[in-house]
N, CA and C atoms as a LAMMPS dump frame, in Angstrom:
ITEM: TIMESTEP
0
ITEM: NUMBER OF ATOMS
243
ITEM: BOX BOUNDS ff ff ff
-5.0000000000000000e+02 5.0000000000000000e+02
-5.0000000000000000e+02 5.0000000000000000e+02
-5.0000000000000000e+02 5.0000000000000000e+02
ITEM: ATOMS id mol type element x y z
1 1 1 N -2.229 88.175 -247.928
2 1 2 C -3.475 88.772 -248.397
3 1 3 C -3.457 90.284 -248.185
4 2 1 N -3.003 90.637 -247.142
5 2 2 C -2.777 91.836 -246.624
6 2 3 C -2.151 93.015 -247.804
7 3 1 N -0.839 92.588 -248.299
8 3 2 C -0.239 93 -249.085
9 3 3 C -0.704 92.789 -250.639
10 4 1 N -1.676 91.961 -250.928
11 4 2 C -2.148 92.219 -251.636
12 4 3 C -3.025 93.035 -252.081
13 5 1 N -3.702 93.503 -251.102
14 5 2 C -4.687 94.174 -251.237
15 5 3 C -4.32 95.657 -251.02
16 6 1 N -3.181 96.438 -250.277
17 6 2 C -2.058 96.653 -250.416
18 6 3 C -1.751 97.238 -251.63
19 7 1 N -1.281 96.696 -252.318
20 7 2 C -0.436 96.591 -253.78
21 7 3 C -1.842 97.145 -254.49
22 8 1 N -3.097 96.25 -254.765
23 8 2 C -4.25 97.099 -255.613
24 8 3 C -4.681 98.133 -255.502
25 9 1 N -4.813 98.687 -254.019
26 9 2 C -4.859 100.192 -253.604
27 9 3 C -4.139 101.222 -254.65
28 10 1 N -2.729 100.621 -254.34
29 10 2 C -2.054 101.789 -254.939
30 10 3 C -1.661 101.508 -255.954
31 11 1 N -2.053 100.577 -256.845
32 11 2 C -2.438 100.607 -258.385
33 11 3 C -3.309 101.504 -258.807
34 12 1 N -4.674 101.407 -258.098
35 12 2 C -6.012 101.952 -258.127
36 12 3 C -5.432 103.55 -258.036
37 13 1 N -4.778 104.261 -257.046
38 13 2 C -4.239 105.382 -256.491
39 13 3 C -3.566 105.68 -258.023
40 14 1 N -2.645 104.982 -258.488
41 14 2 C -1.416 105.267 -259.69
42 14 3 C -2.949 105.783 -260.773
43 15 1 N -3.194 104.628 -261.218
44 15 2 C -4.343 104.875 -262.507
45 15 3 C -5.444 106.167 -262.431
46 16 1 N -5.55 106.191 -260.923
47 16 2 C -6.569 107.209 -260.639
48 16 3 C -6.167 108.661 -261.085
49 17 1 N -4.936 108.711 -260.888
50 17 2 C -4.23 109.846 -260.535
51 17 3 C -4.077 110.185 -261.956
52 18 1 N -2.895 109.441 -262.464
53 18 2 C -2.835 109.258 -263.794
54 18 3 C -3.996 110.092 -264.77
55 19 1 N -5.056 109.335 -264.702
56 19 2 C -6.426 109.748 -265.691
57 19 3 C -6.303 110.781 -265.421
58 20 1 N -6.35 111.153 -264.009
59 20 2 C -7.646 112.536 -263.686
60 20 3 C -6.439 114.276 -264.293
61 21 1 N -5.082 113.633 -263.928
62 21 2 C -4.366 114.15 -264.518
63 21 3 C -4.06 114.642 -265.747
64 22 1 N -3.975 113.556 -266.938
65 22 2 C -4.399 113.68 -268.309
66 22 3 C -5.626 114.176 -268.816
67 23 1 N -6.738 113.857 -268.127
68 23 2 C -8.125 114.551 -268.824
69 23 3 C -8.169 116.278 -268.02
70 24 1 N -7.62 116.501 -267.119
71 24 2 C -8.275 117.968 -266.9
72 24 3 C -7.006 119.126 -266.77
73 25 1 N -6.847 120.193 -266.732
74 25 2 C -5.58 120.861 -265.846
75 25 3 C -5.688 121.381 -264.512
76 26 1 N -7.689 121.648 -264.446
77 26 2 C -7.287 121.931 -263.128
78 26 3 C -7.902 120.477 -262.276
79 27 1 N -7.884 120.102 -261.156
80 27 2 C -8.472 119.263 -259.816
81 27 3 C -9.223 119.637 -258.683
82 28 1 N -10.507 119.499 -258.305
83 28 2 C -10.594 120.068 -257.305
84 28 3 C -10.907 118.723 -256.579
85 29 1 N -10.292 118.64 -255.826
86 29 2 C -10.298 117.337 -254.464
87 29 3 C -10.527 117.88 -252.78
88 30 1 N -12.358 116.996 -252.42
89 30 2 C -12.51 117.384 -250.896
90 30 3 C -11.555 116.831 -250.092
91 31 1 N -10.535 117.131 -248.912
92 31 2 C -10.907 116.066 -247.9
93 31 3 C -11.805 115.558 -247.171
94 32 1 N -11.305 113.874 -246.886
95 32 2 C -12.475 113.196 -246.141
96 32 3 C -12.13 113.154 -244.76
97 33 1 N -12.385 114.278 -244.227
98 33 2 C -11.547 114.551 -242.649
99 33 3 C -12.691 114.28 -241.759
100 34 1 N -13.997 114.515 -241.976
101 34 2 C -15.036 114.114 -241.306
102 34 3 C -16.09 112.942 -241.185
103 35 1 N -15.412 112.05 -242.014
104 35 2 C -15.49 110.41 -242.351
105 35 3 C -16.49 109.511 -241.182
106 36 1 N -15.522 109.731 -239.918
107 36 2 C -15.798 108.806 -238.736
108 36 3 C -16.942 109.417 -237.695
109 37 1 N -17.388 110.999 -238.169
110 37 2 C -18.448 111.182 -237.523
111 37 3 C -20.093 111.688 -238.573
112 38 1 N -19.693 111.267 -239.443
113 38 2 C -21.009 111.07 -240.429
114 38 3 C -21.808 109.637 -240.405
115 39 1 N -23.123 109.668 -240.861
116 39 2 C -24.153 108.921 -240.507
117 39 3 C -24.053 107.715 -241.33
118 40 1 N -22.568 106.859 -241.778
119 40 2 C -22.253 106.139 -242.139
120 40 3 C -22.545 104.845 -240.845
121 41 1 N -22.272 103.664 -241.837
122 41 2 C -22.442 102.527 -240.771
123 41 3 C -21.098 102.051 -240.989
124 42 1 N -20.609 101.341 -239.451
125 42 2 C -19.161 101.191 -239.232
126 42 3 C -18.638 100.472 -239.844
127 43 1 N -19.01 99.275 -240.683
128 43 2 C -18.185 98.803 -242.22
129 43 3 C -18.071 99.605 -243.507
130 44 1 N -19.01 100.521 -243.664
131 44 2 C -18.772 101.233 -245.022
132 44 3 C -17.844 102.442 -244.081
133 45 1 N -17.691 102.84 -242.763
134 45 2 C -16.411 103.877 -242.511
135 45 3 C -15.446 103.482 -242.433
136 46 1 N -14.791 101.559 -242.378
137 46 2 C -13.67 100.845 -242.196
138 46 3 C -13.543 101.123 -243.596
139 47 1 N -14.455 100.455 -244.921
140 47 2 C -13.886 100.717 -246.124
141 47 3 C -13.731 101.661 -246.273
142 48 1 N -14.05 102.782 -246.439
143 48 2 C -13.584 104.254 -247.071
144 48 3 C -12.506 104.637 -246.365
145 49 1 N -12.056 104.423 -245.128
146 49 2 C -10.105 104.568 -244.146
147 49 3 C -9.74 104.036 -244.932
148 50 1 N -10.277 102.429 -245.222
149 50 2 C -8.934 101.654 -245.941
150 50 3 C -8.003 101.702 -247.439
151 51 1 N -8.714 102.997 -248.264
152 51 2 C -8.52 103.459 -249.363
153 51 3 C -7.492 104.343 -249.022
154 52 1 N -6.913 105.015 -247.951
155 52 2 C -6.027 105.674 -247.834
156 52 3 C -5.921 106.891 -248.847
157 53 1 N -6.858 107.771 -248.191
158 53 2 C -7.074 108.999 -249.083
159 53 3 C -6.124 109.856 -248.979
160 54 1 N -5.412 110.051 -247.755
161 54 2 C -4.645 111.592 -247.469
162 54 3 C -3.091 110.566 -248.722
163 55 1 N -3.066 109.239 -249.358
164 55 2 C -1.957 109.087 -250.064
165 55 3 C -2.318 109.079 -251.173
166 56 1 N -3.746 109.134 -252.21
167 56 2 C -3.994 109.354 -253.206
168 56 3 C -3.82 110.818 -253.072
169 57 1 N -3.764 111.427 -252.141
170 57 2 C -3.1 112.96 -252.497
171 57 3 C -2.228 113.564 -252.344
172 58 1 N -1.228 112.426 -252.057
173 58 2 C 0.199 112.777 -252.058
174 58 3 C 0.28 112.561 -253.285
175 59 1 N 0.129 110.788 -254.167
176 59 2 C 0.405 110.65 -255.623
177 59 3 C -0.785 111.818 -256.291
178 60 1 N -1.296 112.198 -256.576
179 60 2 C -2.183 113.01 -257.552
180 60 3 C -1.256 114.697 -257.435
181 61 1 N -0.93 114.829 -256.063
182 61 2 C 0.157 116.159 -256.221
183 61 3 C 1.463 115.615 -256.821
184 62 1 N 1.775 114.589 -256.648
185 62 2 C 3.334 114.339 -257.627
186 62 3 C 2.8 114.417 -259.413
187 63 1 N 1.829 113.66 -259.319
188 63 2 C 1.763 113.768 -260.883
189 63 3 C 1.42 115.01 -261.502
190 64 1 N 0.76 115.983 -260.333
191 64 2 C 0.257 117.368 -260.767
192 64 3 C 1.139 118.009 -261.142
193 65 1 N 2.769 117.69 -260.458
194 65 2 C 3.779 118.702 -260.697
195 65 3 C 4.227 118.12 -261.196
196 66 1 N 4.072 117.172 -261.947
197 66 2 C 5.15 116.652 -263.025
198 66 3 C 4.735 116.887 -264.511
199 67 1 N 3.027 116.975 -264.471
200 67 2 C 2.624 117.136 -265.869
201 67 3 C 2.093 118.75 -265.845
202 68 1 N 2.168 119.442 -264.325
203 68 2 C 2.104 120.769 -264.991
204 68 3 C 0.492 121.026 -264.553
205 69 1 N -0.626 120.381 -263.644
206 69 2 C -1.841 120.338 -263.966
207 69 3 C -1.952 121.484 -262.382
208 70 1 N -2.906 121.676 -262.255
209 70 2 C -3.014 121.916 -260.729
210 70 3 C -4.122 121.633 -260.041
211 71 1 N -4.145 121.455 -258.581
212 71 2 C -5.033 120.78 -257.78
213 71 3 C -5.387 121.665 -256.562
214 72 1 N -6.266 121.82 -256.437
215 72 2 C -6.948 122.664 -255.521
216 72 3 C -7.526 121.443 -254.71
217 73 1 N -7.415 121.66 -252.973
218 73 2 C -7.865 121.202 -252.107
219 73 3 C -8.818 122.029 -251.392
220 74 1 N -10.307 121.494 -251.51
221 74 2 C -10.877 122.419 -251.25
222 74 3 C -12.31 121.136 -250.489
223 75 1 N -12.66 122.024 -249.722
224 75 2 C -13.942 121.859 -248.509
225 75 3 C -14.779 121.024 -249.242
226 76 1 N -15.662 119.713 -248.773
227 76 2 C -16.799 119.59 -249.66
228 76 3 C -17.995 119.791 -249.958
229 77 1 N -18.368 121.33 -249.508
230 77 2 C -19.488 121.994 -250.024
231 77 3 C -19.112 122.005 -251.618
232 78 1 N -18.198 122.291 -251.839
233 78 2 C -17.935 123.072 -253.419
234 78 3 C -17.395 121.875 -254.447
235 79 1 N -17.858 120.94 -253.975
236 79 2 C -17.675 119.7 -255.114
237 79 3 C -18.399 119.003 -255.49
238 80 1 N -19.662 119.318 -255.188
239 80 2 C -20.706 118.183 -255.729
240 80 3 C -21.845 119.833 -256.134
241 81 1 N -22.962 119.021 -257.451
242 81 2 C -23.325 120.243 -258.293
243 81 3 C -24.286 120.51 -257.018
């Protein structure tokens, strides 16, 4: 089960990347570095770890340099309107 769930992640990660890649050139992506001390409750902070964010931004920088797009990592004041 483990590995299954596993495996959909980083399907989810591939497709994600993929799109966001093809529709824009530039990216701007927060980190979620301050996750475990926001006013979340401790099952919705287990799900959002278990998405493994710092590796959707390893794949979203491979595809950035492969199709040429670029990605800015930036704070999340400056990502929401």
């Amino acid at each position: 089960m483990r590995f299954k769930v596993k495996n959909l992640i980083k399907e989810v990660h591939n497709k994600a990347a993929q799109m966001l890649v093809k529709s824009a050139s530039t990216i701007l992506l927060p980190r979620l570095a301050g996750v475990t001390k926001r006013m979340f409750s401790s099952a919705c902070k287990r799900r959002l770890l278990c998405w493994s964010h710092s590796t959707f931004i390893d794949q979203l920088t491979y595809y950035c340099k492969k199709h040429g797009s670029k990605l800015l990592i930036v704070k999340e004041d400056y990502t929401s309107k």
